[in-house]
C-alpha positions in Angstrom: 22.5 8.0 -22.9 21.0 8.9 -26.2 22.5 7.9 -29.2 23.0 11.3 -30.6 24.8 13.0 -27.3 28.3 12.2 -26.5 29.5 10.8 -22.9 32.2 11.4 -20.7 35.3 10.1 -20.8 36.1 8.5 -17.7 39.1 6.9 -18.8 39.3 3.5 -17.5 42.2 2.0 -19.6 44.5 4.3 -17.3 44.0 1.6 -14.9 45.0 -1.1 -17.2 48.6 -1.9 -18.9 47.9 -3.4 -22.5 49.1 -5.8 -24.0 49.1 -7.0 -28.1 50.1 -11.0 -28.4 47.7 -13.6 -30.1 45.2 -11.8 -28.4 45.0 -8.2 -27.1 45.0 -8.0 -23.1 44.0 -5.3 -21.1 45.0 -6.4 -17.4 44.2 -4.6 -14.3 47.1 -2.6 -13.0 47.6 -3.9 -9.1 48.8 -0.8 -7.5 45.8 1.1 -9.3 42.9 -1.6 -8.4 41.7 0.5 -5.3 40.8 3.7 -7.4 39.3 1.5 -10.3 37.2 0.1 -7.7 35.9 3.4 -6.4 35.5 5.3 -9.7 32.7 2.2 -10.7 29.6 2.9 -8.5 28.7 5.5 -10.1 29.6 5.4 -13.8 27.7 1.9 -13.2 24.7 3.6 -11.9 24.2 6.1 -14.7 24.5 3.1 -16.8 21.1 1.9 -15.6 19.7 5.4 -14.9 20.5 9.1 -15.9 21.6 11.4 -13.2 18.1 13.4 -13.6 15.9 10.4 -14.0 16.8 9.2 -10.4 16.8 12.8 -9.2 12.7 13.2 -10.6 12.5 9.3 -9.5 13.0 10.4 -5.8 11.0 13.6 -6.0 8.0 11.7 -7.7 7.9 8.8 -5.2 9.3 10.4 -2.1 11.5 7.2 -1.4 15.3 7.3 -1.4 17.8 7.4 -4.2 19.2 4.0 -2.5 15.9 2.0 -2.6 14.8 3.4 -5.6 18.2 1.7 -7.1 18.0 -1.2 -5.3 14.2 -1.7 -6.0 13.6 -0.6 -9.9 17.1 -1.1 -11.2 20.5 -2.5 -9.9 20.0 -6.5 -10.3 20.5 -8.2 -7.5 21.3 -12.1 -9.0 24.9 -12.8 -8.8 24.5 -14.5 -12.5 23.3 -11.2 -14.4 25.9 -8.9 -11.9 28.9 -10.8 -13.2 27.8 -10.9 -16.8 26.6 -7.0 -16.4 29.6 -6.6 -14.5 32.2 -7.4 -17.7 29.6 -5.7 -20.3 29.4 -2.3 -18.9 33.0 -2.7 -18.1 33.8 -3.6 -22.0 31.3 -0.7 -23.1 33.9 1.8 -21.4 37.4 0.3 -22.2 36.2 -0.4 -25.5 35.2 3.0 -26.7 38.2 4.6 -25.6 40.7 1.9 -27.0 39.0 3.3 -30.1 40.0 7.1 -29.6 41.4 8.8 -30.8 41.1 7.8 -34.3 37.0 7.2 -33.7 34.8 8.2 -31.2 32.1 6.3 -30.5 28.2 6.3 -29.4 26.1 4.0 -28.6 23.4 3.0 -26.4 23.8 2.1 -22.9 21.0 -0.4 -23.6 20.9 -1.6 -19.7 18.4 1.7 -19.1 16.2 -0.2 -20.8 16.0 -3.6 -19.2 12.3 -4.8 -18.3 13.4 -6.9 -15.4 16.6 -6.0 -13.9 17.7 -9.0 -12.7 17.4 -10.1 -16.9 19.3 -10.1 -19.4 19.0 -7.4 -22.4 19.1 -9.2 -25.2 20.2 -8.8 -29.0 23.8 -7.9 -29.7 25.6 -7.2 -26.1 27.5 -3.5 -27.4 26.8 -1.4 -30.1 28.8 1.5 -30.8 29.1 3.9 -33.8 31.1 6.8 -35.4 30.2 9.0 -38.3 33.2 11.1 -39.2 31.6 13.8 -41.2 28.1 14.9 -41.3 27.2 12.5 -44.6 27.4 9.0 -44.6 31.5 8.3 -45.5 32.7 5.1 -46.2 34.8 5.7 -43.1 31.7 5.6 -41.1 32.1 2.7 -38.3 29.8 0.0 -36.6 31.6 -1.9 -33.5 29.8 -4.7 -32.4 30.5 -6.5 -29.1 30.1 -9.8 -27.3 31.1 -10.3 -23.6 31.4 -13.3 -21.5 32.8 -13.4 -17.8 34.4 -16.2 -15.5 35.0 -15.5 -12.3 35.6 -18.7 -10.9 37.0 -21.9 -11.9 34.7 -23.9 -14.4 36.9 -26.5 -16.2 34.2 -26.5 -19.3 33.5 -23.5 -19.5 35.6 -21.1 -22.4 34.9 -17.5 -22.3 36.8 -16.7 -25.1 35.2 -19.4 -27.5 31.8 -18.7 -26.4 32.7 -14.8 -26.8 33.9 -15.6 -30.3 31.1 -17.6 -31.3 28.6 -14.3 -30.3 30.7 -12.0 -32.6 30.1 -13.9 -35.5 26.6 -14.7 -34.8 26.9 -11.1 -34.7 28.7 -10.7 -38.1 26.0 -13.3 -39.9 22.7 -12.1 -38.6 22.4 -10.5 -35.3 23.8 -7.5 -35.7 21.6 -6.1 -38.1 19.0 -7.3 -36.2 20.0 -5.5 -33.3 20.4 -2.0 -35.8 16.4 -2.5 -36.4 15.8 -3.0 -32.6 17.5 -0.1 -31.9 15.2 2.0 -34.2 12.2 0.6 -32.7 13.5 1.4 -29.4 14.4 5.1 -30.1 10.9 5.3 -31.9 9.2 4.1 -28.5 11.5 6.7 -26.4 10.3 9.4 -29.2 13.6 9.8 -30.0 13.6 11.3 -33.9 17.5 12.5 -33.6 18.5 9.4 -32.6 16.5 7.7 -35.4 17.7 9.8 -37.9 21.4 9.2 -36.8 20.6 5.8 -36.8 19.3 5.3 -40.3 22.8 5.9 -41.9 23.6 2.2 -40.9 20.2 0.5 -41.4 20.1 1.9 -44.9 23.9 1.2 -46.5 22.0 0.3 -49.9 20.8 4.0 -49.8 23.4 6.2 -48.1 26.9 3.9 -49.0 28.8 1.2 -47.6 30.8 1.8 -43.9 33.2 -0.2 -41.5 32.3 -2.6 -39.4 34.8 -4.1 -36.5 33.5 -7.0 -33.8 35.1 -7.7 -31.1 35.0 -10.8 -28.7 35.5 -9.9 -24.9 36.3 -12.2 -22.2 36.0 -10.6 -19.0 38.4 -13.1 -16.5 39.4 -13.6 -12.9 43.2 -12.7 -12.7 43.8 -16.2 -11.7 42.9 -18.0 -14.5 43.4 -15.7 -17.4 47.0 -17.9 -18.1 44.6 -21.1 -18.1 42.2 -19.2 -20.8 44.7 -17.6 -22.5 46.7 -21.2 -23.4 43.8 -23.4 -23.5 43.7 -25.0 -26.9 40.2 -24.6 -28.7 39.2 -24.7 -32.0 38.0 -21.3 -33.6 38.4 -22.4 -37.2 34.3 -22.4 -37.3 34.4 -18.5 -37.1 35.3 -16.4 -39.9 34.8 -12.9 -40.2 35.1 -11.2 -43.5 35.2 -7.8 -41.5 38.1 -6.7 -39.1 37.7 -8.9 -35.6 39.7 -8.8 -32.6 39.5 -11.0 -29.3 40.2 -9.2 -26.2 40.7 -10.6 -22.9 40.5 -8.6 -19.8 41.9 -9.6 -16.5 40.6 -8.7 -13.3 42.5 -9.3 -9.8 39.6 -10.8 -7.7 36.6 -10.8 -10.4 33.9 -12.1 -8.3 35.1 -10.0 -5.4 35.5 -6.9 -7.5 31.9 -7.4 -9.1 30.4 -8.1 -5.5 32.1 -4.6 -4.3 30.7 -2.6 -7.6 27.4 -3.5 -7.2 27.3 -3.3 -3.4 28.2 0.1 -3.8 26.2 1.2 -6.6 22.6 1.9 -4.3 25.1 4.8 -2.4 26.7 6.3 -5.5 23.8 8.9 -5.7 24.2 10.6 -3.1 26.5 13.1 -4.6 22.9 14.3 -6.2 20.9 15.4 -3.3 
């Protein structure tokens, strides 16, 4: 997606009830999970390619739409499909928790991966709204961090290591990120995109705006109680912006994940 265009609402929080105590909960509604579970594949799969990139793809290399996935594109390490799994899952529920008092654009930066069974690195979601066509004060940045447990590891906190990513976030990395971006749109020759995006590389010129982060932890169903009440220490991270912790819970995490992705490589054949 570039920066600059908007995206379809697919309207994934429908399949989640919401909650609001210490934290904010999003958990998967049971009687719902089937549909969620369809509707993935292919809102996945544009998030690692456009509909016509993989449509020129197969016409340029005369192989299918299913090995050029599975070959160029959908990772295939269970380590970078779980933790791919919860971002591209947070990219969607996030933006439209936000509407519809903002709506959001950002970069679904997993098009862009070198290796796709890596990482991407920098800030894991960057999302932005300008509500009039000058830079406002009322201008937004959301910044993400994701982590995921699917299965039970006793030492492992997603919530405290999601927190600790939002305000390395908040201190450094998210402007950091902002520059990448512009050097990313540069190499794609995107100038809309770059122009867009110098509002918020340049507050000193064009006026302060919002920023929000948010810490997601993306958990099995099972063990979301056990995350939710586990004591931990977050007095290290303070935000002098608006933060929020969200924890999502998933009925069958690793199983769900597993299903998504084997699914993905056949989610474009609505295309040909």
């Amino acid at each position: 997606m570039e920066l600059t265009k908007g995206c379809m609402n697919i309207q994934l929080l429908t399949y989640f009830i919401v909650s609001k105590d210490e934290f904010l909960i999003f958990r998967a509604s049971e009687g719902k999970l089937g549909q969620l579970i369809n509707k993935l594949p292919a809102e996945y799969r544009r998030c690692y390619i456009t509909d016509q990139d993989l449509l020129d793809r197969v016409s340029t290399f005369k192989r299918s739409y299913s090995d050029i996935l599975r070959e160029a594109y959908i990772p295939d390490e269970p380590k970078i499909k779980s933790a791919e799994f919860a971002e591209i899952l947070s990219y969607f529920l996030v933006k439209e928790h936000y509407q519809p008092n903002y709506v959001l654009k950002g970069p679904k930066k997993w098009r862009w991966k070198e290796d796709r069974n890596q990482p991407v690195h920098k800030t894991d979601i960057v999302l932005f709204a300008k509500q009039a066509d000058s830079p406002s004060n009322d201008d937004l940045v959301v910044a993400v961090e994701v982590k995921a447990k699917a299965t039970q590891k006793n030492s492992y906190d997603p919530i405290h290591d999601a927190v600790k990513g939002a305000h390395d976030d908040s201190t450094r990395r998210l402007a950091a990120t902002i520059n990448w971006l512009k050097s990313q749109y540069v190499k794609r020759n995107n100038p809309e995109a770059v122009e867009y995006l110098e509002r918020f590389r340049n507050p000193v010129e064009h006026g302060s705006y919002q920023k929000h982060f948010n810490a997601v932890a993306v958990v099995d169903e099972q063990l979301a109680e056990a995350e939710l009440t586990r004591p931990r220490d977050l007095s290290p991270y303070s935000f002098s912006d608006p933060f929020c912790i969200i924890v999502v819970s998933i009925p069958s995490l690793k199983t769900m994940y597993e299903n998504v992705y084997e699914k993905i490589p056949a989610s474009g054949g609505d295309l040909f």
